[in-house]
N, C-alpha and C positions, 0 to 999 in steps of 0.2 A: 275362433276356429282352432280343433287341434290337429296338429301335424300327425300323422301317423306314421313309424316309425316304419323304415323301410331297410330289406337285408343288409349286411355289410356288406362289401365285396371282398372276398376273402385272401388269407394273404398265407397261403400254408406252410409255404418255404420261409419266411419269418418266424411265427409260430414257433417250427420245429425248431429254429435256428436256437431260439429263446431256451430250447429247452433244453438245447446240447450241455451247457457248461451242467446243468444239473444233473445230467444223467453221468459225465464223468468223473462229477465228485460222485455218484453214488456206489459207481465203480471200485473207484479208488479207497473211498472212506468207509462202502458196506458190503460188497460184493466179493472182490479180493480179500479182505480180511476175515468174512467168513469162512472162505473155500479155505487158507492157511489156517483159520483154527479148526478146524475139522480134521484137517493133516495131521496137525498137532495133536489132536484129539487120539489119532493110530499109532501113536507112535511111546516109550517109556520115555517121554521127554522131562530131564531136571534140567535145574542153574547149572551153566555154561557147561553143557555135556554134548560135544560136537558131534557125535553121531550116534543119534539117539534109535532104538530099536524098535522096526516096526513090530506092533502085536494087534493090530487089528481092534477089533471089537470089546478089547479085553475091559478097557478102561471105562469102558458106558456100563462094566457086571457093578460095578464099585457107586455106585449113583446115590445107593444109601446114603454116604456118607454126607450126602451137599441136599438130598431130597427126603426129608423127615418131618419131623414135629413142629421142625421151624417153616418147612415149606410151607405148610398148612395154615402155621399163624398169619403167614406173610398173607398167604391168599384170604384170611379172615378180614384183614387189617383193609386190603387193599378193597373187598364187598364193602364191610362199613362206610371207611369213607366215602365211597360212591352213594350209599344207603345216602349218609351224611347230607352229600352236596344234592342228591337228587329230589327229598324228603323234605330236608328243611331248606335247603335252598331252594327251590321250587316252590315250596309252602311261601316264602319271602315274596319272590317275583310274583306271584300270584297277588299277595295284596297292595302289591305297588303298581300291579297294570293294573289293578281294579280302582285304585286313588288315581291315577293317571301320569300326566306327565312329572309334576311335585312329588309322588312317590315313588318312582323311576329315580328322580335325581338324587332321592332321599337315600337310595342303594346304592347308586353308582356312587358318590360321595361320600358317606359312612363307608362300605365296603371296601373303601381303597385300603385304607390302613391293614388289614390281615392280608389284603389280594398282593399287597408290596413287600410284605415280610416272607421275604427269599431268603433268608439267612438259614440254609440249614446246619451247617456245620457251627455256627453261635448260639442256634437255639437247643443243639443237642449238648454243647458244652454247657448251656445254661442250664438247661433241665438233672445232667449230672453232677452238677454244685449243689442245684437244690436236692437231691434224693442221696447225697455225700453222709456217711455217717452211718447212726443206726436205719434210716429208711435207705439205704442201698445193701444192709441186710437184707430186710424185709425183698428188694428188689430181684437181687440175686437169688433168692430161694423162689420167688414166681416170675422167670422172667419172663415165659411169654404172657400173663395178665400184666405185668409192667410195661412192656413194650408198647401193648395194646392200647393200654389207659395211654401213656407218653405219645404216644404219636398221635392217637386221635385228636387229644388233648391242646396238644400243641401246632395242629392244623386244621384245627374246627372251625374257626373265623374264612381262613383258607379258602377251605370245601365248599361254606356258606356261603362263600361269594360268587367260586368261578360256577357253583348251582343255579344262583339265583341270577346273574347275567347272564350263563347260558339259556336261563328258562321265560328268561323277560325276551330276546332276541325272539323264542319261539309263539310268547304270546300276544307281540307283535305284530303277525303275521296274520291274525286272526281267520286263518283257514286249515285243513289237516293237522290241529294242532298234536291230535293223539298219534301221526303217523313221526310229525317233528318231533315231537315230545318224547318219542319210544328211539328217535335217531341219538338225539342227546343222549339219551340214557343210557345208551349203548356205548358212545363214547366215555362218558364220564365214568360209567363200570370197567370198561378197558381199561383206559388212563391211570387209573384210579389203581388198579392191580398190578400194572407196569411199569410205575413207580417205584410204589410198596416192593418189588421186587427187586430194585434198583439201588433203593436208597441203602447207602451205607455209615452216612453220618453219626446217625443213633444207635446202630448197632456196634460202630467203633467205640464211640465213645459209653454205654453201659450192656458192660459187656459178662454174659451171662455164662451158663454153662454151655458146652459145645454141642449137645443134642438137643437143644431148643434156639440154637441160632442161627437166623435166615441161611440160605444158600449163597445170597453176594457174600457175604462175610466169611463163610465155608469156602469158598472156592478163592477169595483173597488169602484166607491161611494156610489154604494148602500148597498156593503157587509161592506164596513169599515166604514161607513161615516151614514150610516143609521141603518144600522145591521141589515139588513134584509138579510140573507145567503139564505133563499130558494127561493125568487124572482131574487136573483144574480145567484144563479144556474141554473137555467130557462136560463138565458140569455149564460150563460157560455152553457150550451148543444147546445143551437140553435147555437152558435158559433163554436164547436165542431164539427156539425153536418155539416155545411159549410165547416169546414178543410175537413174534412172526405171526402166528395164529390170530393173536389180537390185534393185530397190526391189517391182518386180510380183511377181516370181519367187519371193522370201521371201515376200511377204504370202500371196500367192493360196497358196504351198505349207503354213504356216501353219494357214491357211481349210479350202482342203479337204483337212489331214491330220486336223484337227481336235485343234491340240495343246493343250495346259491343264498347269498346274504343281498336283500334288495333294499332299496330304499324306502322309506315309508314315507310317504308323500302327503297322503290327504290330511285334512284338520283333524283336532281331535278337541271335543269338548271339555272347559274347563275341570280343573280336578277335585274330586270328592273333597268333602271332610272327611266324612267318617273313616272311608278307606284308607286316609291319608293319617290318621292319627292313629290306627292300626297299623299299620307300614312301621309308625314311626315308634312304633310302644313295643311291636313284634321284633322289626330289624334291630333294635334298638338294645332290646333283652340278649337275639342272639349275637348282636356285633359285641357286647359286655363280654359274654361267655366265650366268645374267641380270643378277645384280648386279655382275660383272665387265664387260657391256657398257654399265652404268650408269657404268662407275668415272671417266670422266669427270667427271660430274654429280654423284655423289658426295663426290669429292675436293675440288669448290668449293663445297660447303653451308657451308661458311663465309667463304668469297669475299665482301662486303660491297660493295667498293670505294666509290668514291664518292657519296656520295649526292645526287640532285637537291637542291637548296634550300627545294621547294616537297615533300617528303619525304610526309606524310600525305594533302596530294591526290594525291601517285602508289600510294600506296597505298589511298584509298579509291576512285580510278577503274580499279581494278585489280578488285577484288572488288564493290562496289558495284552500276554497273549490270547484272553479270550475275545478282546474287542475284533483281536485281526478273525479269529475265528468266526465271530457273530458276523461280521462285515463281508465276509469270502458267503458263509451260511446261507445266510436270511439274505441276502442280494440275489445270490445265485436262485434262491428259492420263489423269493417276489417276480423274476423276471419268467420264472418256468409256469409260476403261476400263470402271470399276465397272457405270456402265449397259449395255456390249453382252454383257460377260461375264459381271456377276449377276444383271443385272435382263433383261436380253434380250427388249427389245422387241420383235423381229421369230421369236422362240422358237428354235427351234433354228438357224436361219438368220440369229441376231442378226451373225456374225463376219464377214458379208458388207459389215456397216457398215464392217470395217476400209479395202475397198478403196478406195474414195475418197482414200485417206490413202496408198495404197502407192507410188503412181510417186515422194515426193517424202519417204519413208525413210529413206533415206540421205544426201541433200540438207543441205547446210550451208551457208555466208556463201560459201563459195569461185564457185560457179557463178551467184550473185545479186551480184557484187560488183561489175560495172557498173550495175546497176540499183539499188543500197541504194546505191552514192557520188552516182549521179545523184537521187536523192530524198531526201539527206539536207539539213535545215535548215538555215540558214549564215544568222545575221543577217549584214545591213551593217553595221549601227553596233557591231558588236565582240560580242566570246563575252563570258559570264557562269561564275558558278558551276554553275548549275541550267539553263542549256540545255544544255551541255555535256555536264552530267550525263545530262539526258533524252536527248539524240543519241546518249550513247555504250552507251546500251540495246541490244543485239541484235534486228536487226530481228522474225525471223522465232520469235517466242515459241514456241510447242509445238512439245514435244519428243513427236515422233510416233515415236520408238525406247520412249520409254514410255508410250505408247501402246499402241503391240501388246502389250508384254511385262505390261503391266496386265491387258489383254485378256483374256489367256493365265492370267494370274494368276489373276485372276477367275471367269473359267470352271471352271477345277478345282476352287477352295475353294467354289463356291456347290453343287456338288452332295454334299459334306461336311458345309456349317455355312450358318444361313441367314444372305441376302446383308450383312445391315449388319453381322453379328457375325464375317465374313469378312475386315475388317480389322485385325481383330488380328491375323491375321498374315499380311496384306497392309502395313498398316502400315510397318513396319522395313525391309520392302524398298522401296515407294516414299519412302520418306525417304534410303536411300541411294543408289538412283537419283537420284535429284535433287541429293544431294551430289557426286555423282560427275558431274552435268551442271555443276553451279557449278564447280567446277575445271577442268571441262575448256573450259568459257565463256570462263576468268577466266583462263587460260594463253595463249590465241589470239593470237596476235600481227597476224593480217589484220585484224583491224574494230579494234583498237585506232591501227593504222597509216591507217585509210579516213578516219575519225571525228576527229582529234585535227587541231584547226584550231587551237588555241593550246598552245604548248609548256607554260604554266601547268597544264593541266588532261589533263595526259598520261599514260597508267597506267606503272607500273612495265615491263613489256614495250616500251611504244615508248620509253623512255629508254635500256634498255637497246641496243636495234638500233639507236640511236641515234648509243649512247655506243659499241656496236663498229663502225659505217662512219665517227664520225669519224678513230678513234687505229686504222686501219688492219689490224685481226688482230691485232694486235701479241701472241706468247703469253705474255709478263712483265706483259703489264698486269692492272687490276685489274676487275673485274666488279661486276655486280649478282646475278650467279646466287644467291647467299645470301639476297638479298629477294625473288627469283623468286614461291619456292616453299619458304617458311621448312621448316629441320625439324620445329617444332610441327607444323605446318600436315601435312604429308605424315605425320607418325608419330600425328595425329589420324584422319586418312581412312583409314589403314592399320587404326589399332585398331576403326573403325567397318567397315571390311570382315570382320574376323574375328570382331567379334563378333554381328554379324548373319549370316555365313557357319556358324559354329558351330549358335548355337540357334534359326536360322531356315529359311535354305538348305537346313541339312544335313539337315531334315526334312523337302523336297520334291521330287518326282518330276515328270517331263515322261513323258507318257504323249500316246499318238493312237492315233487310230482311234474308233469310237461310244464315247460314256461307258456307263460301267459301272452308273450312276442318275442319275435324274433330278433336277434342282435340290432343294436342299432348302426348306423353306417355313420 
């Protein structure tokens, strides 16, 4: 006999309670800071210029400058990859649900290795060692087909992966798959471009002529480099203003697709050959061709070079403040989650709490980065160990990417399993989220470059961009890409992607449209 699952009974002053701390970091970390860079935006704000002159609108005439040839490549860059993950990564998952479960694991396991290579700031130093010389001529005279080729190149493996698990989740589900299928797509096109427009790693480190180079990077040289703060504001809103857009798009399609990640329950018959040796000749071909655009980065994991003097503060302001940030983040977020999608205070209509949260999505340090340098701490009388510490925190705590994907979590497992006993395998996946946000924190090369007032208290990334604009490119020199992003480190996060992809993942489905029952009690 089966039980038949019977309503919760609902607890909505919990729920909401859950989702307080999240909405006051959103406040704090996305809300307010937008409304002061907008101010900032009105104003002829430079470096330390105590009362700076409102002009209104003048600053958004000037947009050229940050909005050109390089906007355009970025949004090229940012389609591809999506083409990328959606195309061939889907092509993948396709023939691993069709092999079955052995070719499921065949992905999840192969795939870890690019899905774990966070290193952006070691992999864009590695890629301009290799193109040092006569081919960073060549580069310099095409940079945006350099760019292009560079970045796809060295996130192909990447794209391929977070494609082909997001697109096995969906073939899973074996129902509406063209309605899921068109939800991912959407997502991983957004993502995909809000990135690309974020990323500043590779445009620092090969660095081209000014009228083909992205807007992050334009609107960092205009506030540091020129000091013109209220013209970089201007560019930072209209960039802002772009996440936002994508950031509505996902959420609200989201909301009213009504998506949820459920468990897959029933059996499934043993796994193909054929299929499976497809998987394993297809996956196979393109996990080579990812790690081939790694081989830069690759080739210098043991590149050491010289070490700072002050060696364990670059290493503990490397990973340090962003753990506290990923811990404040992803907690606040897993619990705001837990309340709209198990406890669902507002009942079926709980996922409407997301949208508060959607225009700032996609939003990172890049488009707040005149407004977090102008508010960040700076004693007079000299840095310390422990303010340094505390400033080189990231500003903007919750992570509102897990957020939704909690949401989402949430909601499928509570009409299965009742809501507290739902984390068990909720659980492993927000613990990898979260890991997978501390790496990607703790690689950033922009707030570590914003923040770092004393060379003493400098992480490993700003030594390095350091240690490559003094010694010139030079491609015989020696590196730090080895302390980047240690092999421990990256064949850690790799084994924890596969093996939470394995016996967690690989047991859930992304399913939309009305659910099939009501929350369980």
């Amino acid at each position: 006999m089966v039980d038949t699952p019977t309503p919760v009974r609902r607890t909505p002053l919990l729920g909401l309670l859950l989702v307080i701390p999240a909405f006051l970091l959103l406040c704090s970390g996305y809300v307010v800071p937008t409304a002061r860079l907008f101010w900032t935006s009105l104003h002829d704000a430079r470096f330390y210029k105590d009362d700076p002159e409102f002009i209104g609108l003048d600053n958004y005439g000037h947009l050229d400058r940050f909005y050109g040839v390089g906007a355009v490549a970025v949004i090229g860059i940012g389609l591809a990859a999506a083409a990328i993950a959606i195309l061939i990564g889907g092509g993948v998952a396709y023939l691993a649900h069709r092999s079955g479960r052995t070719g499921r694991r065949l992905v999840w396991i192969g795939f870890a290795l690019p899905l774990a290579a966070l290193a952006s700031t070691a992999v864009a130093i590695s890629w301009l060692l290799a193109v040092a010389g006569e081919s960073m001529r060549t580069y310099i005279e095409h940079p945006v087909a350099g760019n292009f080729f560079i970045t796809l190149a060295a996130s192909f493996g990447l794209l391929t992966g977070i494609g082909a698990v997001a697109y096995l989740l969906v073939l899973r589900a074996g129902r509406r798959v063209a309605v899921s299928g068109a939800l991912v797509a959407l997502v991983l096109g957004a993502a995909s471009v809000a990135v690309a427009m974020q990323s500043l790693a590779l445009p620092f480190m090969l660095r081209g002529p000014r009228d083909s180079a992205p807007p992050v990077y334009l609107i960092y040289s205009e506030a540091f480099q020129t000091a013109r703060f209220g013209l970089a504001a201007a560019g930072g809103v209209v960039m802002l203003l772009v996440l936002a857009i994508l950031g509505i798009l996902v959420t609200a399609a989201v909301v009213f697709l009504q998506a949820r990640l459920v468990r897959v329950e029933q059996t499934e018959p043993p796994s193909k050959p054929g299929p499976t040796i497809a998987t394993a000749v297809v996956g196979g071909g393109v996990l080579l061709l990812g790690l081939l655009g790694l081989g830069p980065w690759l080739i210098r994991l043991a590149d050491f070079g010289e070490l700072p003097h002050n060696f364990a503060a670059a290493v503990f302001f490397t990973w340090a403040p962003p753990l506290v940030s990923t811990v404040v983040g992803v907690g606040a977020a897993a619990l705001a989650g837990f309340g709209i999608g198990a406890l669902r205070p507002l009942g079926s209509r709980s996922h409407l709490l997301l949208l508060p949260f959607a225009p700032w999505l996609f939003a990172g340090i890049a488009p707040f980065m005149v407004d977090a340098y102008a508010h960040l701490w700076r004693p007079d009388s000299g840095d310390n160990f422990v303010l340094a510490f505390l400033r080189a925190i990231p500003p903007s705590s919750l992570s509102i990417p897990a957020l939704v994907l909690s949401a989402v979590l949430f909601r499928g497992l509570s009409t299965q399993d009742r809501p507290w006993r739902a984390w068990r395998t909720a659980a492993p996946v927000v613990a990898l989220i979260a890991l997978l946000t501390w790496v990607v924190q703790a690689q950033d090369v922009l707030w570590t470059l914003l923040v770092t007032k004393d060379e003493e208290y400098g992480s490993l990334q700003y030594w390095a961009f350091r240690q490559m604009s003094q010694f010139g490119y030079a491609r015989s020199m020696d590196s730090l890409v080895g302390w980047l992003y240690p092999i421990p480190g990256w064949l850690l996060v790799a084994a924890a992607i596969a093996v939470v992809g394995v016996f967690v993942l690989d047991r859930l489905a992304l399913r939309t449209g009305p659910e099939d029952e009501p929350p369980v009690a």
